[in-house]
Each structure stands twice: as structure tokens, then as C-alpha cells.
C-alpha positions in Angstrom: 19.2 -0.9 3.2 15.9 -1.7 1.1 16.6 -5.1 0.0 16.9 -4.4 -4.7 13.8 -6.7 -5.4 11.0 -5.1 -2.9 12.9 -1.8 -4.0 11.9 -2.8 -7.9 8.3 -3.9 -6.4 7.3 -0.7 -4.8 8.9 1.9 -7.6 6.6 4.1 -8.4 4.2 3.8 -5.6 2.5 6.9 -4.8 0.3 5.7 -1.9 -0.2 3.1 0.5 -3.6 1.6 1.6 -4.1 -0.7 4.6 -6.5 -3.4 3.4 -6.7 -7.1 3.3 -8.0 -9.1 1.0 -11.6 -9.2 1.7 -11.2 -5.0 1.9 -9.2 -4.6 -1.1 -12.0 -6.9 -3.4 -14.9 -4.2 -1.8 -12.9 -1.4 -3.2 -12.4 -3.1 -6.6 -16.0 -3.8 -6.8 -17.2 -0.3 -5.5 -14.7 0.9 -8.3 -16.7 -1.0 -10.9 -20.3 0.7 -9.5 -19.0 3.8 -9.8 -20.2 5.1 -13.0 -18.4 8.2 -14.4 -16.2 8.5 -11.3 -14.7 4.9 -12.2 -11.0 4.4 -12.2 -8.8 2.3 -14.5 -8.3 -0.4 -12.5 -5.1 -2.8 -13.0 -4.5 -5.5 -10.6 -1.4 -6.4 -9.7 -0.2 -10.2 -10.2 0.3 -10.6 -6.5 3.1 -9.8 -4.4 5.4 -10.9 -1.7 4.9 -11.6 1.7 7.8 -10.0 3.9 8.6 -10.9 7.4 9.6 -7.4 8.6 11.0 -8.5 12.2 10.3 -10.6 15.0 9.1 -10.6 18.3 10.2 -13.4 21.1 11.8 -15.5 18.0 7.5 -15.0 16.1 7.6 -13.4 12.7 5.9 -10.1 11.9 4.6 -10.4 8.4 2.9 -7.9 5.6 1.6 -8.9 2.4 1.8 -6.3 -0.4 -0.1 -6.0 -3.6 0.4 -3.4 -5.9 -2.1 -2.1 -7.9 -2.9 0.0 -10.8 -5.6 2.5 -10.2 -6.3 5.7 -12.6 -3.1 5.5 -13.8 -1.4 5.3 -10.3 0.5 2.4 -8.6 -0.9 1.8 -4.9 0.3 -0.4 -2.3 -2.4 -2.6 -0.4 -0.3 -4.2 2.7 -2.2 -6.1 4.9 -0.9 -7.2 8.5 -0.9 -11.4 8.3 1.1 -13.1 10.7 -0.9 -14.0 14.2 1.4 -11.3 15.9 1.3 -7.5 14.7 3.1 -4.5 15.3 2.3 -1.5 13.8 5.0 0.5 14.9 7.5 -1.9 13.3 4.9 -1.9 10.0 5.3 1.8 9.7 9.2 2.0 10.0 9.5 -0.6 7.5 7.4 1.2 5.3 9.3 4.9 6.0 12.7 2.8 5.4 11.5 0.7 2.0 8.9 3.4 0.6 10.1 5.3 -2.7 10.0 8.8 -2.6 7.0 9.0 -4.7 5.1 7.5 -1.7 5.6 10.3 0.1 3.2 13.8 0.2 5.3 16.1 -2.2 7.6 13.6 -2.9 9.2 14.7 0.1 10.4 11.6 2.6 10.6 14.9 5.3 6.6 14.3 5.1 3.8 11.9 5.8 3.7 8.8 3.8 0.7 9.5 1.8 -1.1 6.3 3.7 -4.6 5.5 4.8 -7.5 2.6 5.3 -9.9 1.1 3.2 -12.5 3.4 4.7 -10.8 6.6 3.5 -9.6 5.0 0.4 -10.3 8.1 -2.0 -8.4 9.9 0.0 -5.3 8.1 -1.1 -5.8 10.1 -4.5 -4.3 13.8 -5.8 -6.6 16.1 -4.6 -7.1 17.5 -7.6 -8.7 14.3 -9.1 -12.2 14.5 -8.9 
């Protein structure tokens, strides 16, 4: 069960964007380049850092940041602690994730997910 607090944190989520720190500032400041494609951008006051398991008694720890971005909340997690595994990441993410997260708010589908790289994709494709 989705612990109430990180349930609070991630309403209304709508996509999730693998990026650390150094990635997510980029993104930001490509944002503010952009001229008439520029976003509303609303950071987030920071957020927790959650140890989502452990491996041989070592913690497996995400950050998560949400941000406000042309009017949508996205979650930026980024993979901290010295061990990492990503297929424990992405079944804490289909457990905690709201619906909205999810394409066609459907948690039968994909999380609507991606990198820093492919960033605009994260958008409704009918956004320009």
C-alpha cells in the first residue's frame, strides 16, 4: 500500500522523467531559450528521498521532485544511492504512481515515462 504522504506528493502527476539534478536544471534552462514554445515552468519546493528496498542489507534510493510545467505536474526521480536497480525503480513507481501517470489514465498501460533526452515527449501529443 502507497504510504498517504508520497500518495499526496505524486497526485496529480501525469508523467515521469528520469533526470538528476544536473539534467533537470538543462531542461529548465532550454525551457527558458525557447521562445514561443516556452512552458510555464513551476518548480517544485523539493521532495523526498525514498529508500524503495534493499539489496544485501544497502538501500536503493530515488529522489523525486515535482514540477509544474505548462500547467502539468511531472515527476523528476533520479536514482541516488551507490547501488541501483531499475527493476525495483519501476515497480515502485507502477505500485505508488496515480492513475493520471499513466497513458489514458489507464494503470493497464505504460506509465507515461521517459529521459531527459526525450523530454518533450513526456507531453499530450496534442501540445505543440
Amino acid at each position: 500500500m502507497p504510504d498517504p504522504e508520497i500518495k499526496k506528493f505524486l497526485d496529480g502527476v501525469m508523467g515521469v522523467v528520469d533526470a538528476n539534478s544536473y539534467e533537470s536544471l538543462c531542461l529548465w534552462r532550454e525551457n527558458e531559450h525557447a521562445g514561443y514554445n516556452q512552458r510555464e515552468w513551476k518548480q517544485g519546493g523539493g521532495g523526498p528521498l525514498v529508500t524503495i528496498g534493499r539489496i544485501d542489507d544497502r538501500p536503493i534510493c530515488i529522489s523525486l521532485l515535482v514540477n509544474e510545467i505548462g500547467g502539468h505536474k511531472i515527476l523528476f526521480i533520479d536514482a541516488t544511492s551507490a547501488l541501483v536497480d531499475h527493476d525495483m525503480i519501476d515497480a515502485w513507481l507502477q505500485k505508488n504512481m496515480p492513475v493520471t501517470a499513466f497513458r489514458d489514465n489507464d494503470p493497464r498501460e505504460p506509465l507515461n515515462r521517459t529521459n531527459a533526452m526525450n523530454f518533450c515527449n513526456i507531453f499530450p501529443r496534442q501540445e505543440k
